[in-house]
C-alpha positions as CSV (number, residue, x, y, z in Angstrom):
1,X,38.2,21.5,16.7
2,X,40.8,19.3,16.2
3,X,39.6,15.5,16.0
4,X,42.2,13.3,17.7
5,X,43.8,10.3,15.4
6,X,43.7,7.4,17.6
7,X,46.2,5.4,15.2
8,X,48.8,7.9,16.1
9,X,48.2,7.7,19.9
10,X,48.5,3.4,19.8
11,X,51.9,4.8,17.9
12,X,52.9,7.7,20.4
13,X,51.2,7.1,23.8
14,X,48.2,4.9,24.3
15,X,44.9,4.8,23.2
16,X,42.3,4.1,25.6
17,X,38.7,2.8,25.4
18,X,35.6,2.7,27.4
19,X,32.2,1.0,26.9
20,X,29.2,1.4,28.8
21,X,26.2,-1.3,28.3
22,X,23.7,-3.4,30.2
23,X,24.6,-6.9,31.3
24,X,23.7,-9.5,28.8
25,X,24.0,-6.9,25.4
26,X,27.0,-8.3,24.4
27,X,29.2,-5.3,25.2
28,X,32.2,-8.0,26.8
29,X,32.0,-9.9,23.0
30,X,32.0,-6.6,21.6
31,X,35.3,-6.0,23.7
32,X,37.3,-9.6,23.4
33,X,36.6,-9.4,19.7
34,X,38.4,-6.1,19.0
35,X,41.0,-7.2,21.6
36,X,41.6,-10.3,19.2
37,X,41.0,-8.3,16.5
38,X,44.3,-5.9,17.7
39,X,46.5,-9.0,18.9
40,X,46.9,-10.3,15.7
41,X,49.2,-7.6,14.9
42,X,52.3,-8.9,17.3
43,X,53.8,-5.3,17.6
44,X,50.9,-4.0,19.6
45,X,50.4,-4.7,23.3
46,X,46.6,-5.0,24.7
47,X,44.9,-4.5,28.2
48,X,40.7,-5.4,28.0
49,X,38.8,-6.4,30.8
50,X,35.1,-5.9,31.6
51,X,34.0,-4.4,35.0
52,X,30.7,-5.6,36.8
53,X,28.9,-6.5,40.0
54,X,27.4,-9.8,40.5
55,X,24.0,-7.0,39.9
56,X,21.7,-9.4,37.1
57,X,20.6,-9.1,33.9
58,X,20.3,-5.6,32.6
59,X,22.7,-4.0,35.3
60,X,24.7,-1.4,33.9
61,X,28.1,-2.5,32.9
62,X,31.6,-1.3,32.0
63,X,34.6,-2.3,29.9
64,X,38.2,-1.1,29.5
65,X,40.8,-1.3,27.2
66,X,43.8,-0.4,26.6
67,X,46.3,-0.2,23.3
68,X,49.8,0.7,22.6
69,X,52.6,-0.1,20.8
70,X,54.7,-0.3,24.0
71,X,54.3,-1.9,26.7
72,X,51.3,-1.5,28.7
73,X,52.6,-0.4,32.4
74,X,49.0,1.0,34.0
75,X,46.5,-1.1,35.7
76,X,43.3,1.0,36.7
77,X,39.9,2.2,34.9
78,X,40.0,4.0,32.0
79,X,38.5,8.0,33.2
80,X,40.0,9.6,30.2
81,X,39.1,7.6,27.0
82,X,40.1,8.7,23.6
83,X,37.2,6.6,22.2
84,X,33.6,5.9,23.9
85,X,30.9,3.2,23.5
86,X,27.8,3.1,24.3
87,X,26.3,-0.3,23.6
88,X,22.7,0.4,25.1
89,X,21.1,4.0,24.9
90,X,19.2,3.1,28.0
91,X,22.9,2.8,30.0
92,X,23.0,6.5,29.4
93,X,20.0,7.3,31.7
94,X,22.2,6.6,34.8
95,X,25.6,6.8,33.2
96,X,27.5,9.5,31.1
97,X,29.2,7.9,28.6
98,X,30.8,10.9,27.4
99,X,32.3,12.0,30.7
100,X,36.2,12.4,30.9
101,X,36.4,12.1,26.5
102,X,39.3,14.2,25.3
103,X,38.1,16.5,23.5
104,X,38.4,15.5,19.5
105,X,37.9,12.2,20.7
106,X,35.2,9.8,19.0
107,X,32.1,8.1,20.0
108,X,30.6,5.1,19.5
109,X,26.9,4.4,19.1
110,X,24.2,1.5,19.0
111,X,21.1,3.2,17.7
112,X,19.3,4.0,14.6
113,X,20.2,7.5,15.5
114,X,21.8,10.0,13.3
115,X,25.3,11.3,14.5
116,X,23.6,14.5,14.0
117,X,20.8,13.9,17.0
118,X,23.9,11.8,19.0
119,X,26.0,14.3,19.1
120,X,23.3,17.2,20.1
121,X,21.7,15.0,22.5
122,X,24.5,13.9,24.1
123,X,26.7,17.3,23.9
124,X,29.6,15.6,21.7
125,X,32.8,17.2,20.9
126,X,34.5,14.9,18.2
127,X,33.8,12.3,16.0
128,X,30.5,10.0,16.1
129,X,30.1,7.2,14.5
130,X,26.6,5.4,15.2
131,X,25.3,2.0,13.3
132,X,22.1,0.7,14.5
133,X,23.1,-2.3,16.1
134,X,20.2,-3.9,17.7
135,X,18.2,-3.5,14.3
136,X,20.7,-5.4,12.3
137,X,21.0,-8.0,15.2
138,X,17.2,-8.4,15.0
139,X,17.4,-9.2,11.3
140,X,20.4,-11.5,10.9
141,X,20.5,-13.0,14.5
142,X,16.7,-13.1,15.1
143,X,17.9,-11.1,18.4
144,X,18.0,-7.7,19.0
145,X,21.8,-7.5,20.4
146,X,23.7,-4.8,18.8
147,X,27.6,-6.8,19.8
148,X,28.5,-7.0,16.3
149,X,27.7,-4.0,15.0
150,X,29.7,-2.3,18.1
151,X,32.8,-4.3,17.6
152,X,32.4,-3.5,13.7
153,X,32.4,0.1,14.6
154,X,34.8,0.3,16.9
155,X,37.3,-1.2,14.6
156,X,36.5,1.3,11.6
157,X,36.8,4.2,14.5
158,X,40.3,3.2,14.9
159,X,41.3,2.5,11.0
160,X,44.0,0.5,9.4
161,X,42.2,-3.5,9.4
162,X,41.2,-4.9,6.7
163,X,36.8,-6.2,6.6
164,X,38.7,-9.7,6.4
165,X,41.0,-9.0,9.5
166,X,37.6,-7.9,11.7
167,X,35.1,-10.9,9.9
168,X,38.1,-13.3,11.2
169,X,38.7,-12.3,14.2
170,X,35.0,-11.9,15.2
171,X,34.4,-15.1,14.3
172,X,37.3,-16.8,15.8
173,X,35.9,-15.4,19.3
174,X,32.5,-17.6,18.4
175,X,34.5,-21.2,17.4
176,X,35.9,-20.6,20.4
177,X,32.9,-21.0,22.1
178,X,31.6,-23.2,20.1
179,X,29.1,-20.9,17.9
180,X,27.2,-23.8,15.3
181,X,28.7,-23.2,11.6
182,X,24.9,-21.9,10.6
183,X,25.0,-19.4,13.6
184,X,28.4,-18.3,12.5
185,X,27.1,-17.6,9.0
186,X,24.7,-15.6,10.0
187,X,27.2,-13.3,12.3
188,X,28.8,-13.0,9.0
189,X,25.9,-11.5,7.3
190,X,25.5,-9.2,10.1
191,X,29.5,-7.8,10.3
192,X,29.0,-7.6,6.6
193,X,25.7,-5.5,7.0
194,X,27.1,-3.1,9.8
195,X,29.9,-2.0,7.5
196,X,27.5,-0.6,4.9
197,X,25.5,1.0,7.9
198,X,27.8,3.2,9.8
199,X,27.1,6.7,9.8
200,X,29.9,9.3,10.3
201,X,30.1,12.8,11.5
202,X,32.6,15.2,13.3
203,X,30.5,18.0,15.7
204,X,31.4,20.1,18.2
205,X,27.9,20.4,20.7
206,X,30.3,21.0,23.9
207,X,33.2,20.2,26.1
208,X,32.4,16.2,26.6
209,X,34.8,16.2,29.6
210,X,32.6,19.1,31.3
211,X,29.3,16.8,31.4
212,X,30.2,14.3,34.2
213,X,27.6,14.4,36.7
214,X,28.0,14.8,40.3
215,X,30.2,13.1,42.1
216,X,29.3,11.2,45.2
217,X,28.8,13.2,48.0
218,X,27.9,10.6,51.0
219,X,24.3,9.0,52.2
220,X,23.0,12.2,53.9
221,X,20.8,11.4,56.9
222,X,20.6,7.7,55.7
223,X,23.0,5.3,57.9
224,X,25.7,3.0,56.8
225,X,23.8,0.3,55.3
226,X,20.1,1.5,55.2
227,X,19.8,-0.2,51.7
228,X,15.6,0.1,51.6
229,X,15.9,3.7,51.4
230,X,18.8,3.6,48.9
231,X,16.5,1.1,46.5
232,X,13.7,3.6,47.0
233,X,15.5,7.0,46.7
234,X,14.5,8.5,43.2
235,X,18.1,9.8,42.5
236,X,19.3,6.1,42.5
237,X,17.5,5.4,39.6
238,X,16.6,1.8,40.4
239,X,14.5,1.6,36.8
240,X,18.0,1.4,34.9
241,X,18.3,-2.1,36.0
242,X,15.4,-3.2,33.7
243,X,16.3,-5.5,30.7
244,X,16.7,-3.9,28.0
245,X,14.2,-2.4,25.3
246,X,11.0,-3.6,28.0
247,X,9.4,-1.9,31.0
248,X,6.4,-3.6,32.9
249,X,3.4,-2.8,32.4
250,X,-0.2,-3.6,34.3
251,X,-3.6,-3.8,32.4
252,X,-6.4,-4.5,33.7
253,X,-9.6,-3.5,31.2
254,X,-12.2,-6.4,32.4
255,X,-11.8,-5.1,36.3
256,X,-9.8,-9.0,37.2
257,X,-7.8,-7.8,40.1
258,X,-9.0,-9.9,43.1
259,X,-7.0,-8.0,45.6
260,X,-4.7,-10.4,47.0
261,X,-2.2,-8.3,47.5
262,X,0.5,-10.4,46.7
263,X,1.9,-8.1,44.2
264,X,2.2,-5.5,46.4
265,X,3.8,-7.9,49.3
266,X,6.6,-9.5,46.9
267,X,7.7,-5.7,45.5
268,X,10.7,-4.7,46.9
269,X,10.4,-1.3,45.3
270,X,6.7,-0.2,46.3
271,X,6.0,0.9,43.3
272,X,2.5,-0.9,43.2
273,X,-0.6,1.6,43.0
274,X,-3.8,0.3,44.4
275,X,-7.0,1.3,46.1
276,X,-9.4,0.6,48.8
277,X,-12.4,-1.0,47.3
278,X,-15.2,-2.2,50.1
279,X,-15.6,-5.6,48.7
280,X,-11.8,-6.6,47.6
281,X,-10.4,-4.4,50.5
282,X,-8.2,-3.3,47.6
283,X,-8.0,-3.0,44.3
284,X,-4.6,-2.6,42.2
285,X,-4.7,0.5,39.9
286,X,-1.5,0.7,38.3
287,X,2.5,0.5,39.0
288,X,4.8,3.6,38.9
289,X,8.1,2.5,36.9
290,X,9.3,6.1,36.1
291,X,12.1,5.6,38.8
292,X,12.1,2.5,40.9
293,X,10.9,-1.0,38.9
294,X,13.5,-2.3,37.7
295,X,11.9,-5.5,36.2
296,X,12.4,-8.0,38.9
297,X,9.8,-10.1,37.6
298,X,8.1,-10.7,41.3
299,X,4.7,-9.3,40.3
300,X,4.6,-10.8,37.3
301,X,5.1,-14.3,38.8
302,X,2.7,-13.9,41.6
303,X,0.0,-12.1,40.0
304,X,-2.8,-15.3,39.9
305,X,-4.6,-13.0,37.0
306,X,-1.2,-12.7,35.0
307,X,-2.5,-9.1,34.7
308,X,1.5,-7.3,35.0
309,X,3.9,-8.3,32.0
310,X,7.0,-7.2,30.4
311,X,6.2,-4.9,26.9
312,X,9.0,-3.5,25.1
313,X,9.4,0.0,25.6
314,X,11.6,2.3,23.4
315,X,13.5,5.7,24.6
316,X,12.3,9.1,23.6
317,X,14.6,11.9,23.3
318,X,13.6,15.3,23.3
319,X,15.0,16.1,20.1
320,X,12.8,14.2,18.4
321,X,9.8,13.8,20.3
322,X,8.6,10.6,19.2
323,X,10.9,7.0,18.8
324,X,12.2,6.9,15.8
């Protein structure tokens, strides 16, 4: 298999690139900083722009760029990246990351994963390159936010900066917001620390443009509009809207549940499991979040035992068959 050189296509063509990440992870910082990063050499034209609902915290996301050494005459998403991201491994629950990648193309991880696992996981056909982001966030940035590892990565993916061209213009993206000096120190650490911590590998575990999942196909029996039974239809995945790294999660081991039912009043997904009990009326036994909660927070702020919380919660691939 023939891996594609992505310096030759900002040369030749144009080189595009998508990310795929939950709101709030830093995959837009990730974006403007290799955007900056690219402008700074005045023969190459750049398109970047991020693309999101007004969905909250933890909704999936996208972003697009685009960069060539001509200029840049196309306005739409990019469906046929040469180069992937994906910023948050939960993201790829409900989205393929990989669908529409060329073929030799290269991919982009935040994970503590090997390339090796990636690309078998994921069916990869190219290069993968995967730096363990949130780990290195956690330790530098005393937050587990994997943005400049990604943007680190993305820049070694396409070759030819310098580690003093990326350091400068990541952190000319934070004075422009206004980042304190000791926060900016730290970020340097952090670029500094993903360098050493990219993993490489080239593999070929399938056609990546052959994985894209179904396409839309209409709402069925469901009327134009019926949005309960879209939030409570198991395909749509509601789930994938939770933050981040945390799930919810009810306990209840000194039997506390007075069954008020307001937990099960304020959920907008059902997904609160409860029985009758003859002096109570009911009594909540557990929630269901394998495919509807999606962290909303209601129970938790209603609950007068504060027994439902947010615990952080790691995903399990197959591969391995315990978190690594």
């Amino acid at each position: 298999m023939e891996r594609l050189n992505l310096r030759q296509r900002i040369q030749e063509s144009v080189l595009e690139i998508r990310g795929d990440g939950k709101a709030g992870g830093g995959l837009v910082l990730a974006f403007q900083s290799l955007a900056g990063l690219t402008l700074a050499d005045q023969g190459l034209h750049v398109q970047e722009w991020p693309f999101f609902s007004s969905a909250r915290r933890g909704a999936n996301i996208r972003s697009f760029m685009r960069l060539s050494a001509a200029p840049i005459t196309v306005a739409c998403e990019v469906t046929r990246p040469a180069l992937s991201l994906l910023m948050d491994e939960a993201a790829a629950r409900s989205v393929n990351f990989a669908e529409g990648v060329l073929r030799g193309g290269t991919f982009v991880l935040n994970t503590r994963r090997t390339p090796e696992v990636c690309a078998r996981h994921f069916r990869l056909a190219g290069r993968v390159i995967a730096v363990p982001g949130d780990d290195i966030g956690a330790r530098y940035l005393k937050h587990s936010i994997g943005n400049v590892s990604a943007y680190v990565a993305l820049a070694h993916a396409i070759g030819g900066f310098t580690f003093e061209q990326v350091e400068r213009a990541f952190v000319t993206v934070l004075e422009k917001r206004r980042i304190p000096s000791a926060l900016i120190a730290r970020n340097r650490e952090a670029l500094a620390a993903s360098r050493e911590a990219i993993q490489v590998g080239t593999f070929d575990e399938g056609r990546s443009e052959e994985a894209g999942g179904a396409r839309f196909q209409g709402y069925g029996e469901l009327p134009i509009g019926a949005q309960s039974g879209l939030r409570l239809s198991v395909s749509n995945r509601t789930a994938d809207y939770a933050r981040s790294g945390f799930r919810l999660r009810f306990e209840d081991p000194r039997d506390q549940c007075t069954g008020c039912a307001h937990c099960i009043t304020n959920c907008p997904e059902n997904i609160i499991r409860f029985q009758p009990d003859s002096e109570r009326v009911l009594k909540v036994t557990g929630v269901d979040v394998t495919s509807y909660c999606k962290l909303c927070g209601e129970c938790i702020a209603v609950c007068p035992e504060k027994l439902f919380a947010e615990a952080p919660f790691e995903e399990i691939w197959e591969e391995e068959g315990v978190p690594s």
